[in-house]
RODO-2510 file (C-alpha; in nm, 4 decimals, decimal comma):
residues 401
     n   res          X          Y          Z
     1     x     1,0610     4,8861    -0,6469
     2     x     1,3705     4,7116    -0,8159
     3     x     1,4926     4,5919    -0,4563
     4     x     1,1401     4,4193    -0,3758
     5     x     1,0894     4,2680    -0,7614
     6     x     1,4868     4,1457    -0,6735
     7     x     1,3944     3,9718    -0,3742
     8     x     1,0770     3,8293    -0,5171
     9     x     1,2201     3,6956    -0,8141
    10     x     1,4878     3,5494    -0,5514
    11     x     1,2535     3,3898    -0,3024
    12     x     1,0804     3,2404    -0,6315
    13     x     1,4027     3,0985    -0,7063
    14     x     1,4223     2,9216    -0,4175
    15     x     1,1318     2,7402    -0,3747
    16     x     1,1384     2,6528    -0,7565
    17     x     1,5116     2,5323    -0,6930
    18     x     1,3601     2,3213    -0,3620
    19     x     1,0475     2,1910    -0,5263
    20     x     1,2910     2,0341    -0,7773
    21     x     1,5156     1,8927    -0,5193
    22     x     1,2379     1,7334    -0,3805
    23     x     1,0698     1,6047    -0,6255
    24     x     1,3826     1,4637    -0,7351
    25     x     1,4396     1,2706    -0,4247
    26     x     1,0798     1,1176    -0,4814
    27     x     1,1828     1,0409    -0,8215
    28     x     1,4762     0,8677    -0,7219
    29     x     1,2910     0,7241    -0,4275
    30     x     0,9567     0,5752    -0,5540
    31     x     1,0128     0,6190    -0,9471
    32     x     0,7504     0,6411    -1,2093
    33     x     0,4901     0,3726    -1,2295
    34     x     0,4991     0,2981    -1,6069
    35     x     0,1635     0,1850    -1,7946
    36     x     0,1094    -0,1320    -1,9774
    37     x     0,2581    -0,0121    -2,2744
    38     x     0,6074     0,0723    -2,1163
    39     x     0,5737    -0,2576    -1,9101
    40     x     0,3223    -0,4651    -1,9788
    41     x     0,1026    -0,7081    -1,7019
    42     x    -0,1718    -0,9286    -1,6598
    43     x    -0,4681    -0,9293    -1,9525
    44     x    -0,7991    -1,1043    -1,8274
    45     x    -1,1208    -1,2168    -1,9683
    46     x    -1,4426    -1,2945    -1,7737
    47     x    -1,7604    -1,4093    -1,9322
    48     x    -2,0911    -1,3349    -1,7647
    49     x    -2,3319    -1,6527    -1,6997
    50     x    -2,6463    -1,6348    -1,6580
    51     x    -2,8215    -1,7789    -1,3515
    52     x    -3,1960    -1,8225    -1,1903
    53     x    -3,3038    -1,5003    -1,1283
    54     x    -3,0171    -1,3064    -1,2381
    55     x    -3,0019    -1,2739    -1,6391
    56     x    -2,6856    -1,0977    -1,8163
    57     x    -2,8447    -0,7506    -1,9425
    58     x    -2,6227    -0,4539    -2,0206
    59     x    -2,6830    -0,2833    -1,6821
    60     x    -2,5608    -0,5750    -1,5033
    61     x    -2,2565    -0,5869    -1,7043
    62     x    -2,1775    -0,2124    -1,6027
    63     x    -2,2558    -0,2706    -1,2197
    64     x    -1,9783    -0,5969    -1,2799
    65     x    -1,7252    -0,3415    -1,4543
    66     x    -1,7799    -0,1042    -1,1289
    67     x    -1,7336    -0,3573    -0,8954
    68     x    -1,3970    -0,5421    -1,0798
    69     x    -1,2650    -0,1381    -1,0447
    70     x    -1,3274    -0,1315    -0,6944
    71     x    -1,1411    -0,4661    -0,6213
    72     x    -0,8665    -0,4196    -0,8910
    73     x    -0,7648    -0,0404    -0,6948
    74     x    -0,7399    -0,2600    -0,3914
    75     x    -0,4791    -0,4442    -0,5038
    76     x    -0,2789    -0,0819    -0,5185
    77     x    -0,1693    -0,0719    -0,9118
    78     x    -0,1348     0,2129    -1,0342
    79     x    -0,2698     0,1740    -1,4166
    80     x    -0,5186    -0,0927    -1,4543
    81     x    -0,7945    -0,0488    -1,7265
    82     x    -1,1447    -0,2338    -1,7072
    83     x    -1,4343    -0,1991    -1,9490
    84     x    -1,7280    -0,4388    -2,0903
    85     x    -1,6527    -0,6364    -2,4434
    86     x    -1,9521    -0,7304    -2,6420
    87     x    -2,2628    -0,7987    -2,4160
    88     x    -2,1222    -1,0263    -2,1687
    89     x    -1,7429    -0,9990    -2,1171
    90     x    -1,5342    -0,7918    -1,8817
    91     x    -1,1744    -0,7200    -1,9757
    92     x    -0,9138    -0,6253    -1,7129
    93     x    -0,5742    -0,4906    -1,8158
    94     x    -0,3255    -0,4389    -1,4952
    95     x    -0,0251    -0,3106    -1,5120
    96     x     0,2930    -0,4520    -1,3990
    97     x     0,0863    -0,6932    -1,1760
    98     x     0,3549    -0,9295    -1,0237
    99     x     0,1085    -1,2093    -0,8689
   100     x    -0,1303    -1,3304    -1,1163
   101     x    -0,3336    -1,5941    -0,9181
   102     x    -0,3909    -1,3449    -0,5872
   103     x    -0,5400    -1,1256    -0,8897
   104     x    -0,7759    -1,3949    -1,0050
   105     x    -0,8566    -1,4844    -0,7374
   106     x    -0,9718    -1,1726    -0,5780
   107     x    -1,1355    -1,0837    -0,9427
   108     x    -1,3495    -1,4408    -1,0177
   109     x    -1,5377    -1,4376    -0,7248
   110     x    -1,8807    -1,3473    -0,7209
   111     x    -1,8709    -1,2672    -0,3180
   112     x    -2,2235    -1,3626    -0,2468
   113     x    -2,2522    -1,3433     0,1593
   114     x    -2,5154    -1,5080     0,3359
   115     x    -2,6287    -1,5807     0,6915
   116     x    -2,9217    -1,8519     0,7225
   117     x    -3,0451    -2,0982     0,9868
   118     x    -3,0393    -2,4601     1,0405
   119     x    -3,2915    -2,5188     0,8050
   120     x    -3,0985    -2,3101     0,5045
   121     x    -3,3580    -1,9845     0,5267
   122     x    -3,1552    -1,6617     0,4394
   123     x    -3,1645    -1,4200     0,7320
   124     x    -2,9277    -1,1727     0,6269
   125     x    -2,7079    -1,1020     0,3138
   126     x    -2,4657    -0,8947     0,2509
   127     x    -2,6467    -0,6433     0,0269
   128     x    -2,6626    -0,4979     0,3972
   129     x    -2,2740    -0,4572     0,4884
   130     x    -2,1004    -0,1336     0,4819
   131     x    -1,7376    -0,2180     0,6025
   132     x    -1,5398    -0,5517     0,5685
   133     x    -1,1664    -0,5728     0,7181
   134     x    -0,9431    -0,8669     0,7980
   135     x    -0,7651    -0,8418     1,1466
   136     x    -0,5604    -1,0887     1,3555
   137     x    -0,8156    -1,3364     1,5735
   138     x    -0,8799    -1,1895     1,8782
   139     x    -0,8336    -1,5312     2,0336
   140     x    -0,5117    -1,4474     1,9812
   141     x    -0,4373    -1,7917     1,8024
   142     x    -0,1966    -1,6499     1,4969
   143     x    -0,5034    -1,6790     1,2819
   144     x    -0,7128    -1,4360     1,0789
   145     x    -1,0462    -1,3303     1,0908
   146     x    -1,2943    -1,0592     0,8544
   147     x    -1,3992    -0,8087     1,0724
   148     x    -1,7730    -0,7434     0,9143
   149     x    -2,0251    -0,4131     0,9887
   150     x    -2,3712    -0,3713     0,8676
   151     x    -2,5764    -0,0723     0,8203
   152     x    -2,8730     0,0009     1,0608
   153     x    -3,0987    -0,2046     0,8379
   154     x    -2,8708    -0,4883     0,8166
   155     x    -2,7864    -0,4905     1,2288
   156     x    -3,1474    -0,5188     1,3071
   157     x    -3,1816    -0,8115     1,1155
   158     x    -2,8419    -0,9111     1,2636
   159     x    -3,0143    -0,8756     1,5995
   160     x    -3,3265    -1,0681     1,4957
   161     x    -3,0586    -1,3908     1,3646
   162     x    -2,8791    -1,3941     1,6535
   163     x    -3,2088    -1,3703     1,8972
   164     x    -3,4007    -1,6496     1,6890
   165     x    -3,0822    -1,8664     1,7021
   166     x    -2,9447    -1,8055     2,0250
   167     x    -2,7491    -2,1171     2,1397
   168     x    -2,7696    -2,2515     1,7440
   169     x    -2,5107    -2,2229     1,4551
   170     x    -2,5493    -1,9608     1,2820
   171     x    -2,3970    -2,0607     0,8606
   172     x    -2,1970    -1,8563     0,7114
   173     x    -2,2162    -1,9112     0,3470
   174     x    -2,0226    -1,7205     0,0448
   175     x    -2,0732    -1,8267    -0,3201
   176     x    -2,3369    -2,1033    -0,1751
   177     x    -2,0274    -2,2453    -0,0186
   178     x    -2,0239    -2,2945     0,3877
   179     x    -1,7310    -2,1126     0,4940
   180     x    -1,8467    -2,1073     0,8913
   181     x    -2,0918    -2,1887     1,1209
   182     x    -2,0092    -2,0920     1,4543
   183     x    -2,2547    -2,1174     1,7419
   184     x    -2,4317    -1,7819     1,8513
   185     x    -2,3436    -1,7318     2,2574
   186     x    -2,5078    -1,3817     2,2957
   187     x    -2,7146    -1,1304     2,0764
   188     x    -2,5809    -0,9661     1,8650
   189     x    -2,6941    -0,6091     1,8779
   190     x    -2,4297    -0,3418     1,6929
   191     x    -2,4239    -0,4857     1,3743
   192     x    -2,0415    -0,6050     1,4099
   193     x    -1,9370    -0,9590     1,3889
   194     x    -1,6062    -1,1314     1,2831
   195     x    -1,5574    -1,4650     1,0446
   196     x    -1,3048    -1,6409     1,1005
   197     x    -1,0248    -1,8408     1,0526
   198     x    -0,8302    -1,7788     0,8331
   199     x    -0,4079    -1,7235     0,6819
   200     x    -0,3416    -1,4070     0,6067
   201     x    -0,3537    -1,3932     0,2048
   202     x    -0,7713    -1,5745     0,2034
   203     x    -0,8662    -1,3091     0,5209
   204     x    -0,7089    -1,0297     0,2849
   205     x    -0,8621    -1,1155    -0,0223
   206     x    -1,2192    -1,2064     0,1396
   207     x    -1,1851    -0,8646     0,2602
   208     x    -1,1329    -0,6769    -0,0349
   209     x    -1,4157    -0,9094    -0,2375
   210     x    -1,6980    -0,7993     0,0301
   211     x    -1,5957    -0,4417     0,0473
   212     x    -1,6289    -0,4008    -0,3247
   213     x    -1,9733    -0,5778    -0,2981
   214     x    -2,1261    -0,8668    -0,4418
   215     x    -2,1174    -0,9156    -0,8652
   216     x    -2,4813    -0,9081    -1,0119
   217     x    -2,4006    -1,2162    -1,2191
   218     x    -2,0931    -1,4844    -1,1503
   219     x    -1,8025    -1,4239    -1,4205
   220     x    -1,6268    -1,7082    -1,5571
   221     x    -1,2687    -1,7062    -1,6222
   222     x    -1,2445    -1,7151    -2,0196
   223     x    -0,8568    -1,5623    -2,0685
   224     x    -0,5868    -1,5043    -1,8393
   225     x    -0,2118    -1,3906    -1,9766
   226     x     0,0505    -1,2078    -1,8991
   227     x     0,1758    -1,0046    -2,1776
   228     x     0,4326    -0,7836    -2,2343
   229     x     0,4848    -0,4017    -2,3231
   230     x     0,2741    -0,2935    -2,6520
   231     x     0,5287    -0,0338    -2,7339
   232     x     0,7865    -0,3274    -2,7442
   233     x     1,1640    -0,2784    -2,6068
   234     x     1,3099    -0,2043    -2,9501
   235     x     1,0466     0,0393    -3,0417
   236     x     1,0891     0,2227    -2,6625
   237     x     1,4311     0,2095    -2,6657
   238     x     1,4672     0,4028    -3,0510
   239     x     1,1820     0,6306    -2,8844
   240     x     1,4139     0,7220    -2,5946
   241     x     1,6768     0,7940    -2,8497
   242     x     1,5169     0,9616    -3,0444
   243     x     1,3635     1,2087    -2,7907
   244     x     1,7648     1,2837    -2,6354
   245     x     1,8760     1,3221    -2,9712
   246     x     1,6097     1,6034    -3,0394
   247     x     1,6352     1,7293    -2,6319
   248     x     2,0061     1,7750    -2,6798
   249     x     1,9625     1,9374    -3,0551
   250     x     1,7661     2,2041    -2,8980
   251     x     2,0015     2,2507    -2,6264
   252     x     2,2590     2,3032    -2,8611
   253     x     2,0189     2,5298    -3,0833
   254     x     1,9773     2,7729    -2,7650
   255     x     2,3146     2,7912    -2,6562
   256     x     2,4228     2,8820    -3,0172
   257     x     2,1940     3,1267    -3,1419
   258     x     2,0800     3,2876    -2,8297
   259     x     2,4092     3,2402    -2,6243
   260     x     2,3908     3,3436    -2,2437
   261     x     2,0176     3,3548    -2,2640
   262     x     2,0363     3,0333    -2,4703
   263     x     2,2679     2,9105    -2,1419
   264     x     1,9582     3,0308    -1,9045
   265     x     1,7150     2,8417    -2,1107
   266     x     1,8817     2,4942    -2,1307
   267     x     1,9372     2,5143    -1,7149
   268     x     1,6219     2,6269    -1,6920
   269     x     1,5018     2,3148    -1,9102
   270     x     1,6709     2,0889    -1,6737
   271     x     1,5270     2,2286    -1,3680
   272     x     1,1947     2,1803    -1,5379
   273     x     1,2039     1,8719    -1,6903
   274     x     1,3527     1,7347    -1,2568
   275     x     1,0268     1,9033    -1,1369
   276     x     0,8031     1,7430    -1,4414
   277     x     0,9117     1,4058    -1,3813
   278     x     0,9680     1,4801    -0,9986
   279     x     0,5713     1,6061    -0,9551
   280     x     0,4335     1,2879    -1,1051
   281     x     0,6565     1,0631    -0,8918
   282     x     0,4474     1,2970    -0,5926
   283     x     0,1271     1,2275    -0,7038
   284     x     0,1847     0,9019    -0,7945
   285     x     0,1411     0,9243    -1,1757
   286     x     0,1505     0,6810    -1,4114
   287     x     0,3996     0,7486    -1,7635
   288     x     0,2313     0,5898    -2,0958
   289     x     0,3218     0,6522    -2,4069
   290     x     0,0893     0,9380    -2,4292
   291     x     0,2011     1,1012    -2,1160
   292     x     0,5899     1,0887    -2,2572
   293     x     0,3823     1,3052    -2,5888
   294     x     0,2311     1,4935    -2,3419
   295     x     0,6111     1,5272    -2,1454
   296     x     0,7612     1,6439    -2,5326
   297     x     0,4773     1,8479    -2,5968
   298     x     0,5594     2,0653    -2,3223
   299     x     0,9111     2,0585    -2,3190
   300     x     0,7808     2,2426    -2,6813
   301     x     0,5542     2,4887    -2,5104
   302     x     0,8371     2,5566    -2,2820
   303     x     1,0773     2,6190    -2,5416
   304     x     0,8404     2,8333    -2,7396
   305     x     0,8039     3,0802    -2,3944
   306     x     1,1923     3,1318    -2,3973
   307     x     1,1826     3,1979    -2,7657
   308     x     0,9049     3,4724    -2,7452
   309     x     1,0351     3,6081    -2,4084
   310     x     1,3982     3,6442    -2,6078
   311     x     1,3067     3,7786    -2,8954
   312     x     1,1213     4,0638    -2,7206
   313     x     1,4335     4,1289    -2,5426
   314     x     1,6827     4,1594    -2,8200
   315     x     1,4521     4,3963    -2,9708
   316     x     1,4640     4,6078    -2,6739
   317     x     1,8389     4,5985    -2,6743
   318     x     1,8108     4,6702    -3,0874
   319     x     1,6323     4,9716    -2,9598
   320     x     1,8974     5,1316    -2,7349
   321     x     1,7959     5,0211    -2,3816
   322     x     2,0756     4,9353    -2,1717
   323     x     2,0454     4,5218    -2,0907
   324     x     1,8120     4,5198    -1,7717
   325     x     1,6562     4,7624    -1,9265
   326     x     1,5454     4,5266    -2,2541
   327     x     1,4717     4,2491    -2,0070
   328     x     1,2609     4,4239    -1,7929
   329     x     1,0558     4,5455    -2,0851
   330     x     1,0896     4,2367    -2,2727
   331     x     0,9881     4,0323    -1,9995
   332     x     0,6731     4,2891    -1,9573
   333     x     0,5477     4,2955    -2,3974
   334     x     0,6151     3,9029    -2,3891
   335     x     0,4364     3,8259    -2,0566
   336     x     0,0758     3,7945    -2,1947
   337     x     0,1562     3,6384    -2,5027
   338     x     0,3276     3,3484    -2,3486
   339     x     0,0421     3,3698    -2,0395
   340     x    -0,2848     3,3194    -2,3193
   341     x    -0,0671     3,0733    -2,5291
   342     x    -0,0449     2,8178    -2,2089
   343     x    -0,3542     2,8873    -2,0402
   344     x    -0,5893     2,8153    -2,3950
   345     x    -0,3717     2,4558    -2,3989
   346     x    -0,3874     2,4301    -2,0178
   347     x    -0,7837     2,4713    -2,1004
   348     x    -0,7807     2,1868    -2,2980
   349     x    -0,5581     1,9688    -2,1307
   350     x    -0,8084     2,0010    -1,8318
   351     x    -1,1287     1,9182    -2,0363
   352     x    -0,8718     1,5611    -2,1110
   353     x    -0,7954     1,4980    -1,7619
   354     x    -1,1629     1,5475    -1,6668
   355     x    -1,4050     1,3883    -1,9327
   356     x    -1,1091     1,1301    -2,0627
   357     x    -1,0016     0,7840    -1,9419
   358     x    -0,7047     0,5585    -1,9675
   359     x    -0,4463     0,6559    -2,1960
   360     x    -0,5850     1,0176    -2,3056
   361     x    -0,6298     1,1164    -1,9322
   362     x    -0,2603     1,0019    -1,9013
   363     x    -0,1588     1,2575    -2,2065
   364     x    -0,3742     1,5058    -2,0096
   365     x    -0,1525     1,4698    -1,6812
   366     x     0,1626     1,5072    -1,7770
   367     x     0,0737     1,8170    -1,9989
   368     x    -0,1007     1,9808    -1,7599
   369     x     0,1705     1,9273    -1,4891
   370     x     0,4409     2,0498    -1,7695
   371     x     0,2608     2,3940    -1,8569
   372     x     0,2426     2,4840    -1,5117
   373     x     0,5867     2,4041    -1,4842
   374     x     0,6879     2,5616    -1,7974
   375     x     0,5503     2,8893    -1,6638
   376     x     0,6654     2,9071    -1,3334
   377     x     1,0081     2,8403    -1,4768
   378     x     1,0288     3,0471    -1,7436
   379     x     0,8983     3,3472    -1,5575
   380     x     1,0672     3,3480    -1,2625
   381     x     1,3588     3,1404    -1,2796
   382     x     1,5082     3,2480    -1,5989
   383     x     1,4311     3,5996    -1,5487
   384     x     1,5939     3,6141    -1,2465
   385     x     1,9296     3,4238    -1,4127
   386     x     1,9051     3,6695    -1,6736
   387     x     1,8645     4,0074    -1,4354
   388     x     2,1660     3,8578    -1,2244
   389     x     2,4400     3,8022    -1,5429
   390     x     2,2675     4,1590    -1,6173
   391     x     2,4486     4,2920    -1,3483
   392     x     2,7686     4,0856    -1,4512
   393     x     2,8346     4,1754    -1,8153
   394     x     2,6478     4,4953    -2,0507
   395     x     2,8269     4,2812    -2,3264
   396     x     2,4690     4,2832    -2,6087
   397     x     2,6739     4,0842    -2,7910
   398     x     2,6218     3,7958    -2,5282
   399     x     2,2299     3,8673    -2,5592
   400     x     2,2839     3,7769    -2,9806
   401     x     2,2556     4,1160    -3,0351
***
């Protein structure tokens, strides 16, 4: 039984000793996307105007906020924040974004798509299309064209534009602006068509505006900045300090008063903090200033587990048991205590991540991802350290006992 708990405990060592290696290469590779409180970005205001036939009303405004989501995740930031302001504004907040003007303009447009005849009469809009991509020009010219596909609805009227204007131009209008009118050759039948020409950047961004859908109401630019990190550099830079001052106090605290357990804990705090930071470089996370709380916070929790787990072993060794005696029963009367402890906060830390947005769900992230850490580490990892230097030493005094 002792042989197959060894090898367990040794296999877990492995793959926790791996998963931190390679998370560490990721971390070292792609880094940690920092919010706009570490880093700042781009802050923009859009006011809704009203039009014929399309009055600002609250729902409007949250059908807007959807759609500015959909085209702000396009541009592939990590942290970006949009909500309504008052009864006709949209605020964007993006993070670390790097070209301003690509933003706007893939953000201001309203993205109204049309198809009509000769005589202006709308035959088909693109309420109808379900897929927009830009692709090189099949003529094979170096320019770009928008690849464009319409639901069943929409290719039937597709079919019935292209059969009334067969030989005729058929206009292509966005934001009641022609863009194109080319000349219809054949019908049209599948519901896929291309627009073209264009460079790379407008095909791109034309893209991304009709796959996110047309705005209910056109915005109007009202603020555009570029501001820097609310935390500030001084204030990050004394946080930083101030969290490896108390970091290394507790390392030094272990060491001292629990000695080669206290040794155990602090490597066991490194591995855990590589596999922390490692894990959200994985997935892609984003660090605020909450998550770096919610980073603390369970460097805390994970403390606290050593704590319990050693106390319960020094009073097994107070007791008479010979050392892998007290850790195996120590390890066994602390187990549950240190299992409800994470699990209630790994409770609520899920309830965050699920119902909260922004910079709580951020918190909620990096906590979560730090108890499960905390636990796999402490319970496997350091026990096995601690059963190995057990068969090293039966020195209790280098237990603190």
């Amino acid at each position: 039984m002792q042989k197959n708990t060894s090898v367990a405990l040794l296999l877990t060592l492995f793959i926790l000793v791996g998963l931190g290696g390679y998370s560490a290469y990721h971390y070292m590779k792609g880094k940690i996307d920092l919010g706009m409180d570490l880093q700042g970005g781009l802050h923009v205001v859009m006011q809704a105007q009203e039009s014929q036939g399309k009055p600002v009303t609250t729902d409007t405004i949250q059908k807007a906020v959807a759609i500015m989501k959909d085209r702000v995740d396009s541009l592939g930031v990590k942290e970006t924040d949009v909500y309504s302001q008052g009864k006709d504004r949209v605020v964007i907040d993006i993070a670390g974004e790097t070209d301003p003007e690509q933003a706007i303009n893939i953000l201001g447009k309203t993205a109204q798509l049309e198809f009509k005849d000769e005589s202006g009469q709308t035959l088909l809009t693109g309420e109808h299309l379900v897929e927009a991509k830009a692709g090189a020009n099949p003529s094979g010219d170096g320019s770009f064209v928008v690849n464009l596909e319409f639901d069943k609805a929409g290719a039937d009227l597709f079919k019935q534009a292209t059969t009334a204007n067969l030989n005729k131009p058929l206009v292509i209008v966005l934001d009641n602006e022609q863009i194109s009118a080319p000349r219809v050759n054949t019908v049209i039948a599948d519901g896929k068509c291309y627009i073209e020409s264009f460079d790379a950047t407008t095909a791109n961004q034309l893209a991304v505006q009709l796959r996110s859908g047309a705005l209910p109401v056109s915005l109007t630019l009202m603020e555009k900045r570029t501001v820097g990190p609310k935390l500030g550099a001084d204030s990050l830079d004394s946080s930083v300090k101030a969290g490896l001052i108390g970091i290394i106090a507790i390392l030094v605290f272990m060491l001292g008063y629990y000695r080669l357990p206290g040794l155990v804990a602090d490597i066991s705090m490194v591995l855990y903090s590589i596999i922390v930071l490692g894990t959200m470089a994985i997935l892609g996370s984003v660090l605020t200033l909450p998550g770096i709380a919610g980073f603390v916070l369970s460097i805390g929790m994970a403390v606290d587990a050593n704590v319990i787990i050693y106390e319960r072993i020094k009073e097994e060794l107070r007791l008479g048991k010979t050392i892998h005696a007290g850790i195996d029963a120590g390890f066994k009367r602390a187990f549950w205590t240190v299992f409800d402890a994470n699990l209630t906060t790994l409770f609520t830390a899920l309830i965050l991540m699920y119902f909260g947005t922004g910079a709580v769900k951020g918190f909620a992230v990096t906590l979560t991802i730090g108890l499960v850490a905390s636990m796999l580490v402490a319970l496997t990892f350091t026990r096995y350290m601690l059963v190995l230097f057990a068969h090293v030493t039966d020195n209790k005094k280098l237990f603190g006992v």
